[in-house]
C-alpha positions, 0 to 999 in steps of 0.5 A: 277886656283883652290887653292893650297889646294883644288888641293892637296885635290883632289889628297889626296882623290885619294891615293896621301900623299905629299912627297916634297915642293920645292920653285922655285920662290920667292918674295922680301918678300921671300913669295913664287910664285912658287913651285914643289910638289913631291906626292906618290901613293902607290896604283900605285906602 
């Protein structure tokens, strides 16, 4: 599984601006595992 911000780079490179990060899941050190991300793509609206 790549990291994180190699996968946001790649849909930045395509025409994608992040929109929301929303924490799912955490950890007892409130560290996140788990989140959704809501992204835009102008181009395909």
């Amino acid at each position: 599984m790549p990291h994180y911000l190699d996968a946001l780079r790649t849909y930045e490179e395509h025409g994608f601006v992040v929109t929301g990060l929303y924490p799912i899941s955490r950890k007892d050190d409130f560290s996140v595992i788990e989140m959704d991300c809501m992204m835009r793509n102008d181009k395909l609206a």
